[in-house]
FIKOLZA-1660 file (N, C-alpha, C; in steps of 0.1 Angstrom, whole numbers, plus 5000, padded with zeros to 4 digits):
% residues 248
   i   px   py   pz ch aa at
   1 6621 1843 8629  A  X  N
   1 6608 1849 8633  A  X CA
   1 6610 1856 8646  A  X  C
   2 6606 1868 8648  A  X  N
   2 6606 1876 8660  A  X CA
   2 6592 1874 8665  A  X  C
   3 6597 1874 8684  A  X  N
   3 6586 1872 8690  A  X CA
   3 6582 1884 8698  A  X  C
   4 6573 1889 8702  A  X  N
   4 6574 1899 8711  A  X CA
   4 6563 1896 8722  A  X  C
   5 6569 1901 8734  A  X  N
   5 6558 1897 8747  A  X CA
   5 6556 1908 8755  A  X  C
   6 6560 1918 8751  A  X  N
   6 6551 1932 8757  A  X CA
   6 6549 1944 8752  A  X  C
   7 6539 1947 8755  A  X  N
   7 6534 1957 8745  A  X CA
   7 6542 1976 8745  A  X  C
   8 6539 1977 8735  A  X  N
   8 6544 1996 8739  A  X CA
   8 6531 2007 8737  A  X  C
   9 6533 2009 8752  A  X  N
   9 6520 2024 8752  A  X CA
   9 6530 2034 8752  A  X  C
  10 6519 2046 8740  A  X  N
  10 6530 2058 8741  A  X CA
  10 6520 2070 8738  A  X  C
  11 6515 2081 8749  A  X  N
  11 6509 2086 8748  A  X CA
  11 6515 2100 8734  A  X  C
  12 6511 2100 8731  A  X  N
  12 6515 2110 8719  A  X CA
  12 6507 2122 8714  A  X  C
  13 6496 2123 8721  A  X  N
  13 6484 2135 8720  A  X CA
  13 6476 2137 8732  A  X  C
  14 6479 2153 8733  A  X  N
  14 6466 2152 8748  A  X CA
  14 6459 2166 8746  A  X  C
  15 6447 2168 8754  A  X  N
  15 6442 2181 8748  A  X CA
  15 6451 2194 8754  A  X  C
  16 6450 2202 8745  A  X  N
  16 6458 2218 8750  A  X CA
  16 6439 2230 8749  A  X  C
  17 6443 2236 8759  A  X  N
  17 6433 2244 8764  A  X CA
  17 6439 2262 8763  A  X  C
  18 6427 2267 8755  A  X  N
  18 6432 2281 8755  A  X CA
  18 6419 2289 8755  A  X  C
  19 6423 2296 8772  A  X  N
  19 6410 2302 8776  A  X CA
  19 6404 2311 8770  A  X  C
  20 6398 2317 8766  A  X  N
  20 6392 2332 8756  A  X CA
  20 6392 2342 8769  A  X  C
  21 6402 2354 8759  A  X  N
  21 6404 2363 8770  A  X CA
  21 6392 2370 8774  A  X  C
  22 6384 2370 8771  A  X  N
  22 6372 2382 8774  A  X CA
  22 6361 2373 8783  A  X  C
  23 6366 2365 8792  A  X  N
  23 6362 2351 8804  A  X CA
  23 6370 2359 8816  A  X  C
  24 6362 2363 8822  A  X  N
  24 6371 2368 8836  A  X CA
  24 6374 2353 8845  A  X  C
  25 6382 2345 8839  A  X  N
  25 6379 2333 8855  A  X CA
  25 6394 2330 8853  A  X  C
  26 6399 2322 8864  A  X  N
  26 6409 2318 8867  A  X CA
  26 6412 2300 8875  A  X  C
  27 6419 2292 8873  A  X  N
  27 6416 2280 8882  A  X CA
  27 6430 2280 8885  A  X  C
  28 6434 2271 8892  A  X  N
  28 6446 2269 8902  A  X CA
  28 6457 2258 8894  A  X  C
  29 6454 2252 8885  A  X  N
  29 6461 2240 8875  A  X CA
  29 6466 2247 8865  A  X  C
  30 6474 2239 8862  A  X  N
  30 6483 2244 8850  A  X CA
  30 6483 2230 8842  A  X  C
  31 6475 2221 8843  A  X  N
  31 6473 2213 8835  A  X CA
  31 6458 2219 8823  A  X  C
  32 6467 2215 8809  A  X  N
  32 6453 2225 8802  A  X CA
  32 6440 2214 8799  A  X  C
  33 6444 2199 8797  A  X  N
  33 6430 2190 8798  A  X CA
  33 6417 2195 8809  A  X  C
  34 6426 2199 8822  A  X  N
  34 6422 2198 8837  A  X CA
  34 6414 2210 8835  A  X  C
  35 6422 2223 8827  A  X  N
  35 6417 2234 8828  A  X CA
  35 6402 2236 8816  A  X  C
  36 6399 2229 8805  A  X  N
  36 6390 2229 8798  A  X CA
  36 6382 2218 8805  A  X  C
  37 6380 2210 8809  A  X  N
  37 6374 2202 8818  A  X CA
  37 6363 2213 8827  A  X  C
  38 6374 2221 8838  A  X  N
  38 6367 2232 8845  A  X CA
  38 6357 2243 8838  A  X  C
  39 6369 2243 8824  A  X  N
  39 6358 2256 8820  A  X CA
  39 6345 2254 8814  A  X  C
  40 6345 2242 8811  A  X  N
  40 6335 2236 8798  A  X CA
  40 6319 2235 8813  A  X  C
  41 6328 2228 8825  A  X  N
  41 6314 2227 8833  A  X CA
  41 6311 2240 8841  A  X  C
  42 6318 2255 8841  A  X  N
  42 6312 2263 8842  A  X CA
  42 6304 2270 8836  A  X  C
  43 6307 2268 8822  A  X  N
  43 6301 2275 8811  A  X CA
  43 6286 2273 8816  A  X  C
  44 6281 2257 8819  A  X  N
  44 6265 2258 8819  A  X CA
  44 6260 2264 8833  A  X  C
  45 6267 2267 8841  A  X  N
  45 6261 2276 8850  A  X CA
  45 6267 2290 8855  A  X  C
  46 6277 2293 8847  A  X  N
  46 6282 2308 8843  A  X CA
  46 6289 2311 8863  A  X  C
  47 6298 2298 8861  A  X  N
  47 6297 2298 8878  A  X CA
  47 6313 2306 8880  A  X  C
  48 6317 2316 8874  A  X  N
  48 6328 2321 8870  A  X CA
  48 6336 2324 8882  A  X  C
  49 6328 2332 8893  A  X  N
  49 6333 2335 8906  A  X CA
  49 6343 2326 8914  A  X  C
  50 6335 2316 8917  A  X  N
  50 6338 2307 8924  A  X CA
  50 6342 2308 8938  A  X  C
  51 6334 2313 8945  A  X  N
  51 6327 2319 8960  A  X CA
  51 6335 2307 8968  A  X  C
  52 6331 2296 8965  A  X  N
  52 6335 2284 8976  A  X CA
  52 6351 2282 8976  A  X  C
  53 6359 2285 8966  A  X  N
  53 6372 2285 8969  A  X CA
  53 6377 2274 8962  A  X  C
  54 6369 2263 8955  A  X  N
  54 6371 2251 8950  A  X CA
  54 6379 2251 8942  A  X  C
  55 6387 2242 8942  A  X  N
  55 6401 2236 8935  A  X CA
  55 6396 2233 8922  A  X  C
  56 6408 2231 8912  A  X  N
  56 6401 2223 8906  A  X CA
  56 6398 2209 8908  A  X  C
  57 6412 2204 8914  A  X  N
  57 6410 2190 8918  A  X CA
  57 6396 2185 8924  A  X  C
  58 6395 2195 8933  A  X  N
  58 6382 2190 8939  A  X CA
  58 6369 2194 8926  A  X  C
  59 6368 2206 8920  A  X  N
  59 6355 2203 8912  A  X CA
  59 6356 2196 8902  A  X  C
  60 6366 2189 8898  A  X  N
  60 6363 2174 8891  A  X CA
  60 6358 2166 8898  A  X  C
  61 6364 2163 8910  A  X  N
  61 6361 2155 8918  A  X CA
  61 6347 2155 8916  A  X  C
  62 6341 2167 8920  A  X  N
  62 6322 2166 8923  A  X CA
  62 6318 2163 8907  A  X  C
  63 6324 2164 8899  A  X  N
  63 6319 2162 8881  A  X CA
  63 6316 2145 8887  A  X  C
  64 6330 2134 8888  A  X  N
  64 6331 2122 8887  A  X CA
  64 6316 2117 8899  A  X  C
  65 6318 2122 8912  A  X  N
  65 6306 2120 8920  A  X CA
  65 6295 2123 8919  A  X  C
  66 6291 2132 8909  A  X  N
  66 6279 2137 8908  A  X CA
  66 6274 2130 8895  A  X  C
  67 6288 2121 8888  A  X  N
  67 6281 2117 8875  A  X CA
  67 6281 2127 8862  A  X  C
  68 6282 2134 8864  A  X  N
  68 6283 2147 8854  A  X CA
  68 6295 2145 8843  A  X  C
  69 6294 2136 8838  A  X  N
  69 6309 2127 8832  A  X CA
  69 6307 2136 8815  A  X  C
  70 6297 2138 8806  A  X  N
  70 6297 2148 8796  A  X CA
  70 6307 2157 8799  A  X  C
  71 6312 2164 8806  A  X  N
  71 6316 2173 8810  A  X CA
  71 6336 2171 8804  A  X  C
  72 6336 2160 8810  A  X  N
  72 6350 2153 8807  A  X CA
  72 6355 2149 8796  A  X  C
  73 6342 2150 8788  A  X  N
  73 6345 2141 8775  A  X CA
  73 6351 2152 8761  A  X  C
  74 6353 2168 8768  A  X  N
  74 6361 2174 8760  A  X CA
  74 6372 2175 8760  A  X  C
  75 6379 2163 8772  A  X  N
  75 6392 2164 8768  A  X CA
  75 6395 2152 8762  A  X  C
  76 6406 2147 8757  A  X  N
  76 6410 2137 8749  A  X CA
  76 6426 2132 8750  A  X  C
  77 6429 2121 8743  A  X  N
  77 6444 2118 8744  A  X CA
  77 6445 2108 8730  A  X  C
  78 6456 2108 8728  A  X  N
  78 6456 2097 8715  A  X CA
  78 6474 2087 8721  A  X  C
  79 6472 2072 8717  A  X  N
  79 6484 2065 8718  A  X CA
  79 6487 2058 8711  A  X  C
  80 6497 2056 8707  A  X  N
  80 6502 2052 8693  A  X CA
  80 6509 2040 8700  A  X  C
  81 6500 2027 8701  A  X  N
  81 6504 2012 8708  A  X CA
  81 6507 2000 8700  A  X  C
  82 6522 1997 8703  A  X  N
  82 6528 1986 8693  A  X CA
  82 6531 1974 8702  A  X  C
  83 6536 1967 8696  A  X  N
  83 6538 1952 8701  A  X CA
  83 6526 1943 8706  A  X  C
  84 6514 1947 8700  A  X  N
  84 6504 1941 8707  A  X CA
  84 6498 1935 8688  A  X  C
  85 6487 1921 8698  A  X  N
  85 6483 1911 8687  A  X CA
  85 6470 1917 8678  A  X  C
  86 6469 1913 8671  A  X  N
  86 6458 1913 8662  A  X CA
  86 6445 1906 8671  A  X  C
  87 6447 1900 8681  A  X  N
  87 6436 1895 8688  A  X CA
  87 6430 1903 8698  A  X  C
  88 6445 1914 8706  A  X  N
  88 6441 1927 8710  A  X CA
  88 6433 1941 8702  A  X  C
  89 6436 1938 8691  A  X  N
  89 6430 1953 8685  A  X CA
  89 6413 1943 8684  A  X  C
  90 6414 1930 8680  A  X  N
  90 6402 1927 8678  A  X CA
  90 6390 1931 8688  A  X  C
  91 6398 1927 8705  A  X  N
  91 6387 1933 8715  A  X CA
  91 6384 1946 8714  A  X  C
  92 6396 1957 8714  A  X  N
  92 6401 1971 8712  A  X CA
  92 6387 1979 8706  A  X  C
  93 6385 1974 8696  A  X  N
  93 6378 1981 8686  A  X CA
  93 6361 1978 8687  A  X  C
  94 6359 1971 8699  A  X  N
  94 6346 1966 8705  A  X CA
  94 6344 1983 8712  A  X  C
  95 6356 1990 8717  A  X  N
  95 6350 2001 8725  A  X CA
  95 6346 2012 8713  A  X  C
  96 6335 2015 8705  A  X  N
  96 6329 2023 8697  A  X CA
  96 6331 2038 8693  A  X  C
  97 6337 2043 8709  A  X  N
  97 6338 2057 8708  A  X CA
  97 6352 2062 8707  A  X  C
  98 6358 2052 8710  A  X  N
  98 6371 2059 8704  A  X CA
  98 6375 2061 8684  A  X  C
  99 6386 2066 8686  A  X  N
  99 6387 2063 8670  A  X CA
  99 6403 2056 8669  A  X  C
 100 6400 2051 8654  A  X  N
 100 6411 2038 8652  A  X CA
 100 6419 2042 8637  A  X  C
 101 6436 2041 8637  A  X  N
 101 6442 2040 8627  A  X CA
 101 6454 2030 8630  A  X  C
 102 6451 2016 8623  A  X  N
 102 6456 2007 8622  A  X CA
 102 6464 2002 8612  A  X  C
 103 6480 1997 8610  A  X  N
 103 6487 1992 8602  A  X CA
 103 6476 1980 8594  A  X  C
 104 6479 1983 8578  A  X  N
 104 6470 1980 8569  A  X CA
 104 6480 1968 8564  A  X  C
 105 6474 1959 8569  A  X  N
 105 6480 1940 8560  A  X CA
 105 6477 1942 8542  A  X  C
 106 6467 1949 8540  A  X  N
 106 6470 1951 8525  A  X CA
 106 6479 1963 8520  A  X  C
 107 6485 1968 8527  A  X  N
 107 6493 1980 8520  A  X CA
 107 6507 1977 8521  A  X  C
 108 6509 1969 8535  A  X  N
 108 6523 1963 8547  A  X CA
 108 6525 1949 8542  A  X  C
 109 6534 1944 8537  A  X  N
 109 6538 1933 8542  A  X CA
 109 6543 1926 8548  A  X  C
 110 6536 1917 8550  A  X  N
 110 6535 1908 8566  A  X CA
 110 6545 1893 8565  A  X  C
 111 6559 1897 8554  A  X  N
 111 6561 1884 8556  A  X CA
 111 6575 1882 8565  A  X  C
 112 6579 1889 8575  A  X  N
 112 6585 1892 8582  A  X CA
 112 6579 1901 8595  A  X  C
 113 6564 1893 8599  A  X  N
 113 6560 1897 8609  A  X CA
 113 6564 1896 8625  A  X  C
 114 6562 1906 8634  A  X  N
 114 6567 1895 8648  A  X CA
 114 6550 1887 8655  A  X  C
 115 6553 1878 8659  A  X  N
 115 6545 1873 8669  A  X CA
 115 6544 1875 8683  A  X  C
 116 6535 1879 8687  A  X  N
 116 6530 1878 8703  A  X CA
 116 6523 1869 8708  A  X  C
 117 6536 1863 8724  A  X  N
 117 6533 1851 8726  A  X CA
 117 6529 1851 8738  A  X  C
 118 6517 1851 8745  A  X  N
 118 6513 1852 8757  A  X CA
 118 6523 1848 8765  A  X  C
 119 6525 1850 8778  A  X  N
 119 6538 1850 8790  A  X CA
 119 6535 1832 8792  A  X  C
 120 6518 1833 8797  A  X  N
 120 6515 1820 8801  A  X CA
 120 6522 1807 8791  A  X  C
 121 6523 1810 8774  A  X  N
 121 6526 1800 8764  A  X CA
 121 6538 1798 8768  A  X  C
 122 6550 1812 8766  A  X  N
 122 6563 1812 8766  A  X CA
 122 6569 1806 8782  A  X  C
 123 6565 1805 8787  A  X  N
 123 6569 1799 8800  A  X CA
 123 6568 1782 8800  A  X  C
 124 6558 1777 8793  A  X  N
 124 6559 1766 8794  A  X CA
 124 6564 1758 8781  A  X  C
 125 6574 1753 8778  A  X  N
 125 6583 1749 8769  A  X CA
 125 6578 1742 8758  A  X  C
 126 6567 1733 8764  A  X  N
 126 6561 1719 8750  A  X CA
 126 6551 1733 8742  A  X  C
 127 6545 1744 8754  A  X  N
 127 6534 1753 8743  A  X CA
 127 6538 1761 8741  A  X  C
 128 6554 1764 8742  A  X  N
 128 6563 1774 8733  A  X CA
 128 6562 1770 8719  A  X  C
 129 6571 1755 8716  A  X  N
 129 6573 1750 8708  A  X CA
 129 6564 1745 8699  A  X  C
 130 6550 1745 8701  A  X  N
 130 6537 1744 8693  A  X CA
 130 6536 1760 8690  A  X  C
 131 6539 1767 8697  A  X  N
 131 6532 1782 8693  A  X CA
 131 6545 1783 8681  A  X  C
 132 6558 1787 8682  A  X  N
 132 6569 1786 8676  A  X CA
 132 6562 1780 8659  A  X  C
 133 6561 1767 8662  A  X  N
 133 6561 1762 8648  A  X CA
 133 6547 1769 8643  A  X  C
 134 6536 1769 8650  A  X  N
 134 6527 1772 8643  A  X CA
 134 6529 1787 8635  A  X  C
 135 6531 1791 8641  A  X  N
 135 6534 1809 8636  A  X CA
 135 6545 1806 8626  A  X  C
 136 6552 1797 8627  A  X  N
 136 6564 1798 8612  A  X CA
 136 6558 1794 8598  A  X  C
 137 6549 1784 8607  A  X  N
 137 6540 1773 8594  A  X CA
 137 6533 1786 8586  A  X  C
 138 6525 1795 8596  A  X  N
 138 6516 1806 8587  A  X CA
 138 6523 1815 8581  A  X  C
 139 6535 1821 8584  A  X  N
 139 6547 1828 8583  A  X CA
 139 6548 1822 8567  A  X  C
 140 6553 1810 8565  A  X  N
 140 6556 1802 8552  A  X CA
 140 6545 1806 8541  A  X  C
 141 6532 1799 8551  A  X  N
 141 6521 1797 8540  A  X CA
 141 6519 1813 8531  A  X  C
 142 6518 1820 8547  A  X  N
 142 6514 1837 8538  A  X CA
 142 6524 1837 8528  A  X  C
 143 6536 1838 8526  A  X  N
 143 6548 1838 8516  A  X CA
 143 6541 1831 8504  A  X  C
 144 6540 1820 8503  A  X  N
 144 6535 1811 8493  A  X CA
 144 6523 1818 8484  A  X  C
 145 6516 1821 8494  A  X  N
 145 6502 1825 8490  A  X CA
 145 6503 1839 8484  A  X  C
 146 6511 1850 8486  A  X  N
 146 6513 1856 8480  A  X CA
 146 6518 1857 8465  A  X  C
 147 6532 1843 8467  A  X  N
 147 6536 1854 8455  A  X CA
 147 6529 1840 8443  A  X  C
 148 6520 1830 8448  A  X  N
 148 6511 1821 8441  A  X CA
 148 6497 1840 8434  A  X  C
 149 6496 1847 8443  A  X  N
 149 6489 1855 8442  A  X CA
 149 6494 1863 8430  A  X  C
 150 6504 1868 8434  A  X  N
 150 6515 1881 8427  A  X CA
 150 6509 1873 8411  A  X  C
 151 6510 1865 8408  A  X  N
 151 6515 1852 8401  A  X CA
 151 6501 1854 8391  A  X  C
 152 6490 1855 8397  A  X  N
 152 6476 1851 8394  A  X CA
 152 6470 1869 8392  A  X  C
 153 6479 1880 8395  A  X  N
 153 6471 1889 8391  A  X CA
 153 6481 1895 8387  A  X  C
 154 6494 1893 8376  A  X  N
 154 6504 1896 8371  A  X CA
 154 6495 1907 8359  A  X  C
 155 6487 1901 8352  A  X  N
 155 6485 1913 8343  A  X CA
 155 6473 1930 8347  A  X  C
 156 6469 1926 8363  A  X  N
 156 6468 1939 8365  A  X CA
 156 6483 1954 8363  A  X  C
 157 6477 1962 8359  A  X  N
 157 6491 1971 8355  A  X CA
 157 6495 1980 8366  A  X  C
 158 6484 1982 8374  A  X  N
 158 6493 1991 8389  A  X CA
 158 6499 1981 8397  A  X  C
 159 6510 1985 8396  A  X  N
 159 6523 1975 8405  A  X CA
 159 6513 1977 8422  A  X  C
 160 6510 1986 8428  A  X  N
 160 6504 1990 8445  A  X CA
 160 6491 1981 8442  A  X  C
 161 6483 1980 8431  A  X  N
 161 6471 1974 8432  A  X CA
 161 6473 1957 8431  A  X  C
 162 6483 1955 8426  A  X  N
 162 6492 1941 8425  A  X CA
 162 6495 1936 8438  A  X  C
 163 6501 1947 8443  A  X  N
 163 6507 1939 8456  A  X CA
 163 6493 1939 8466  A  X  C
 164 6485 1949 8466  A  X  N
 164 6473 1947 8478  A  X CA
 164 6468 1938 8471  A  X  C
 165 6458 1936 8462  A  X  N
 165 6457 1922 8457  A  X CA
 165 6461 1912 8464  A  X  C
 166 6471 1907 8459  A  X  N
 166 6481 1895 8466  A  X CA
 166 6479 1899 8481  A  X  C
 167 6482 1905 8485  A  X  N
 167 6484 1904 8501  A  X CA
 167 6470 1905 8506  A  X  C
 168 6460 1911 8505  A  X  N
 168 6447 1908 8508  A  X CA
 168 6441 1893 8511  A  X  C
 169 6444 1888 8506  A  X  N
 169 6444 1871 8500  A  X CA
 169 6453 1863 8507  A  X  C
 170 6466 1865 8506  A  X  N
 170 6474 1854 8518  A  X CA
 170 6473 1864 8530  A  X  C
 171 6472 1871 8536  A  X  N
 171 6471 1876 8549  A  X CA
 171 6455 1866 8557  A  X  C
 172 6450 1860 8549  A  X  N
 172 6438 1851 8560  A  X CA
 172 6448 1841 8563  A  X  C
 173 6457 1832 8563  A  X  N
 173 6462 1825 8572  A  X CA
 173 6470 1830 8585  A  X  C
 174 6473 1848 8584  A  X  N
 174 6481 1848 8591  A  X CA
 174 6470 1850 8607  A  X  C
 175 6474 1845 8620  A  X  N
 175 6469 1840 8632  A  X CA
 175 6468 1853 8638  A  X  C
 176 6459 1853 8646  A  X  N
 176 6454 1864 8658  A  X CA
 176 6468 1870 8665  A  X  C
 177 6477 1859 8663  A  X  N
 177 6489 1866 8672  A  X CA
 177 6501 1877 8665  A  X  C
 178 6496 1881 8653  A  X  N
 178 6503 1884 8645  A  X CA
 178 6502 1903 8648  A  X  C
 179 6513 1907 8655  A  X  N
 179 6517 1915 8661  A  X CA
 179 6514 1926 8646  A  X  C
 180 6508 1938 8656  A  X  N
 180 6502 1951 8651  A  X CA
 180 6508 1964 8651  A  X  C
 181 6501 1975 8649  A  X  N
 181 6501 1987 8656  A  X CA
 181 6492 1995 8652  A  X  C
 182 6489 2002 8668  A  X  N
 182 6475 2009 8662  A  X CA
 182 6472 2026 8674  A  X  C
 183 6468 2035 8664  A  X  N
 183 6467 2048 8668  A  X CA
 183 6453 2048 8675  A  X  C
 184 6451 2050 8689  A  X  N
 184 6435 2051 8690  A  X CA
 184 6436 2068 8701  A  X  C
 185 6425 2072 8697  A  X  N
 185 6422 2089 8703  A  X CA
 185 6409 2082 8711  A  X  C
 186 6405 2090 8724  A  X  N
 186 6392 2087 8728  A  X CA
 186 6394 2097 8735  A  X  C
 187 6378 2105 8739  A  X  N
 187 6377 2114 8754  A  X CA
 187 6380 2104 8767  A  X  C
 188 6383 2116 8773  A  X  N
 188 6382 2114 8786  A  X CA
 188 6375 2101 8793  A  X  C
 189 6361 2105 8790  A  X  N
 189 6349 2095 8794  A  X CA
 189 6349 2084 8785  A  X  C
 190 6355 2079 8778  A  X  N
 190 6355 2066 8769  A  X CA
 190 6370 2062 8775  A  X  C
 191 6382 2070 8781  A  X  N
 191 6393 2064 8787  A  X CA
 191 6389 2055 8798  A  X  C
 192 6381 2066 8804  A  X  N
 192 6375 2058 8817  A  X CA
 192 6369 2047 8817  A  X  C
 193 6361 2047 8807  A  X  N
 193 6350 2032 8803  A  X CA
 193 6359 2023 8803  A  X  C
 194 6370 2025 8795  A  X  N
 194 6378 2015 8791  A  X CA
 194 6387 2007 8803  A  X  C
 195 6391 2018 8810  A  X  N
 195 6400 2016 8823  A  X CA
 195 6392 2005 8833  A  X  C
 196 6379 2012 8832  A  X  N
 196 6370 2002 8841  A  X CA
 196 6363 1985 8836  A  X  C
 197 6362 1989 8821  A  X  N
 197 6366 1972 8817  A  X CA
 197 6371 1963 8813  A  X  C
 198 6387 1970 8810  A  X  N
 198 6394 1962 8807  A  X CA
 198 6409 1963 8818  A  X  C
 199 6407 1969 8828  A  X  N
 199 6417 1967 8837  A  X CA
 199 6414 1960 8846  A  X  C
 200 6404 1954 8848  A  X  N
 200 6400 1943 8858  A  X CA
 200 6403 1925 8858  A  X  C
 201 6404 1918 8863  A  X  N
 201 6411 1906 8863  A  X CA
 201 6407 1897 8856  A  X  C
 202 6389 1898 8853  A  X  N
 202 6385 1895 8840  A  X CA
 202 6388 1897 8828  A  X  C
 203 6390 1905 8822  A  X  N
 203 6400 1913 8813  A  X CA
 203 6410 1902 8805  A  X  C
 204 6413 1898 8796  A  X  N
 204 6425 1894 8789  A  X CA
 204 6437 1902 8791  A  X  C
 205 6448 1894 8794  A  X  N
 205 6458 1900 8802  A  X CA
 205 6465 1910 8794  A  X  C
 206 6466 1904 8780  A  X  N
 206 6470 1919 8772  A  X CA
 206 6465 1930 8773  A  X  C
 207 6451 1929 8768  A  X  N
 207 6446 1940 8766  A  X CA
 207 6444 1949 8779  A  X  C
 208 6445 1943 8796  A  X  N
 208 6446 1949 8807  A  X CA
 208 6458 1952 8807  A  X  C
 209 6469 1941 8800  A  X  N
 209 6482 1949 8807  A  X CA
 209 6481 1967 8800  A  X  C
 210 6479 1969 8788  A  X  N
 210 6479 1980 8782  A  X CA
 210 6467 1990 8785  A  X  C
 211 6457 1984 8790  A  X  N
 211 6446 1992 8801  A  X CA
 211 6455 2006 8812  A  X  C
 212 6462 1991 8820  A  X  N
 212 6464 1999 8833  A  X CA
 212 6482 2006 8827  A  X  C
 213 6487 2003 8816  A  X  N
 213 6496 2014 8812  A  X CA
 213 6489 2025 8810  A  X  C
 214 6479 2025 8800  A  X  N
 214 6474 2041 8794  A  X CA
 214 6463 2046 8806  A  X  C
 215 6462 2040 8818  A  X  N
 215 6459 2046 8832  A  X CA
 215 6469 2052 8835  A  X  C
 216 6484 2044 8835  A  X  N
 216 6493 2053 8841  A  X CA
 216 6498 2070 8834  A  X  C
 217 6499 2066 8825  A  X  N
 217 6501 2076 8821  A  X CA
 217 6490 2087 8820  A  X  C
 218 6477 2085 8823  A  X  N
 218 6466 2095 8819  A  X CA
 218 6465 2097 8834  A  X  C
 219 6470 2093 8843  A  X  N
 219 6474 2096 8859  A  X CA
 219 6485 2110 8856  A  X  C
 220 6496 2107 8846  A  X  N
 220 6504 2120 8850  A  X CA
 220 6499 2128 8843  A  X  C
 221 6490 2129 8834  A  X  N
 221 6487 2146 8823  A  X CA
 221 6473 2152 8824  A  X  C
 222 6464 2138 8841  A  X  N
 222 6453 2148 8843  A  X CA
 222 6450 2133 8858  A  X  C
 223 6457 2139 8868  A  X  N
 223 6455 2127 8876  A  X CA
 223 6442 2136 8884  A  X  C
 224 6436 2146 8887  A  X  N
 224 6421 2148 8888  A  X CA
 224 6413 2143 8881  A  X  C
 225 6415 2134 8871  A  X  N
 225 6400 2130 8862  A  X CA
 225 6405 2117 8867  A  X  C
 226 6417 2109 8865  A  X  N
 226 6417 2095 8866  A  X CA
 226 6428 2091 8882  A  X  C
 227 6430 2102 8889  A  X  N
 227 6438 2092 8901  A  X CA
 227 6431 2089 8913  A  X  C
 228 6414 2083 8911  A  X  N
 228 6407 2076 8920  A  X CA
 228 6410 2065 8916  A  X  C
 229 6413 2059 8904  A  X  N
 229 6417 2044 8900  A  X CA
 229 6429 2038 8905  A  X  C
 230 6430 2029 8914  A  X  N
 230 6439 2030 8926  A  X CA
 230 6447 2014 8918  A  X  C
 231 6459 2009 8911  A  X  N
 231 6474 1999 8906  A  X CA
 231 6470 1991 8918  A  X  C
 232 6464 1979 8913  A  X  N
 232 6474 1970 8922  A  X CA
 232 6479 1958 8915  A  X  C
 233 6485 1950 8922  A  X  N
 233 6493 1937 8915  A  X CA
 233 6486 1923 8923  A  X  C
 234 6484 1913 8913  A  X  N
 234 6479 1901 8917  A  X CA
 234 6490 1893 8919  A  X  C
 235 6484 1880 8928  A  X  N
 235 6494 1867 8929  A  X CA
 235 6502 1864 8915  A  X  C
 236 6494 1869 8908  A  X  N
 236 6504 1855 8895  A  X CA
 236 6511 1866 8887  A  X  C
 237 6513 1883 8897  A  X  N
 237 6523 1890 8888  A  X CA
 237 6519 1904 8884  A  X  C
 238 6504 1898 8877  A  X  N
 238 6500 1908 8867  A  X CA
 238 6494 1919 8876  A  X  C
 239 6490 1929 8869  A  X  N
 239 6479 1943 8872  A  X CA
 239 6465 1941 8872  A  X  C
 240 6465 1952 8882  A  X  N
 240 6448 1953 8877  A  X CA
 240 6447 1970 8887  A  X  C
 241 6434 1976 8878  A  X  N
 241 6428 1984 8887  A  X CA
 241 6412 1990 8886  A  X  C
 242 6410 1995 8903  A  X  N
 242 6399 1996 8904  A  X CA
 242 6394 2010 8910  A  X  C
 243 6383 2014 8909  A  X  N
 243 6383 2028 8912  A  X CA
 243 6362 2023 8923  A  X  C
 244 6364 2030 8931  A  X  N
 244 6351 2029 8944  A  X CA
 244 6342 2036 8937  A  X  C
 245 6345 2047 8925  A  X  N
 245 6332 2055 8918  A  X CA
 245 6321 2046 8909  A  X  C
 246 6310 2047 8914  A  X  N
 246 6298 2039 8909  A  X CA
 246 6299 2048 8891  A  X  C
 247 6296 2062 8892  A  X  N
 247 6288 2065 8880  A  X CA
 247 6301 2067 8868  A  X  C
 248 6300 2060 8853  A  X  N
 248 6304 2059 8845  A  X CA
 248 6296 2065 8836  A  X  C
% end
């Protein structure tokens, strides 16, 4: 049985921006999320000039301080995040606005799954060795139950509908820890929501540790929308982060 104890964030989609030439405007970035960001909040006030000289860094800035957070929510990112539990996608999928494509237990079979074993379990040796057996025990059972399944719906005639069948059915024993993967896309302003509730120390450590990853990285491909959210590291190791902006 494979165990796995840290997750993989991999940013794999971000927005690309292409200005319409018949728009006399110009901004100072060459980041294109950064650049539709700017253009989308001038459009409502046709502020094309731009007299004051403003960066873009800074007129995001006034978007985030002013609250004007719509504005941000045309850009987007998508990450294709593995090594994490089935008990992470369970919180994951609490945040509404993003969107979700998840490895399917009835299409996959799960009888050579890995487990994820919290740091805190694996460190202490007697709740290694309860975690260990437990996950083998369901590991087994799912096996059993399957091909007890395979067994019990032998005279369906599509071999695909046979096997989801069966695996639909022994996949309820298998445990919250039963390591996933899952594609999620959100705007901008649903990154940030997320950033802000699930990178804080409250937070379940998984699902923050992989918080304040897809912070980091949404720091390098548009750090004017998100590099007020300022890494830091607690006593017992882990991350966390926090940003001083009131309006979400």
């Amino acid at each position: 049985m494979r165990i796995v104890h840290k997750p993989t964030v991999r940013l794999i989609a971000v927005t690309h921006f292409t200005k319409p030439p018949d728009v006399e405007w110009d901004t100072d970035t060459n980041i294109p999320a950064q650049q539709l960001i700017e253009f989308a909040g001038r459009v409502c006030y046709q502020s094309w000039a731009n007299p004051s000289g403003r960066t873009n860094t800074e007129y995001i800035a006034n978007l985030l301080q002013q609250g004007h957070l719509s504005v941000i929510e045309h850009a987007s990112a998508s990450f294709f995040i593995s090594g994490v539990s089935r008990s992470f996608t369970h919180e994951l999928i609490r945040h509404r606005h993003f969107s979700f494509s998840q490895l399917s237990q009835r299409f996959v079979s799960e009888e050579d799954a890995a487990m994820v074993e919290p740091d805190v379990v694996s460190a202490h040796p007697e709740a290694h060795s309860v975690f260990v057996e437990a996950a083998q025990h369901a590991l087994e059972a799912y096996k059993r139950l399957y091909e007890i399944m395979r067994e019990h719906y032998a005279q369906v005639e599509d071999k695909t509908l046979r096997r989801k069948l069966a695996r639909q059915a022994a996949r309820s024993v298998l445990p919250n820890a039963t390591e996933t993967q899952i594609v999620v896309t959100g705007n901008f302003r649903a990154w940030r929501h997320f950033i802000r509730m699930r990178a804080t120390e409250h937070a379940d450590i998984e699902i923050r540790t992989v918080a304040v990853e897809i912070l980091r990285l949404l720091q390098q491909h548009a750090p004017a929308v998100f590099g007020d959210f300022q890494i830091c590291r607690l006593p017992d190791g882990t991350e966390v982060a926090h940003t001083n902006l009131q309006h979400e």
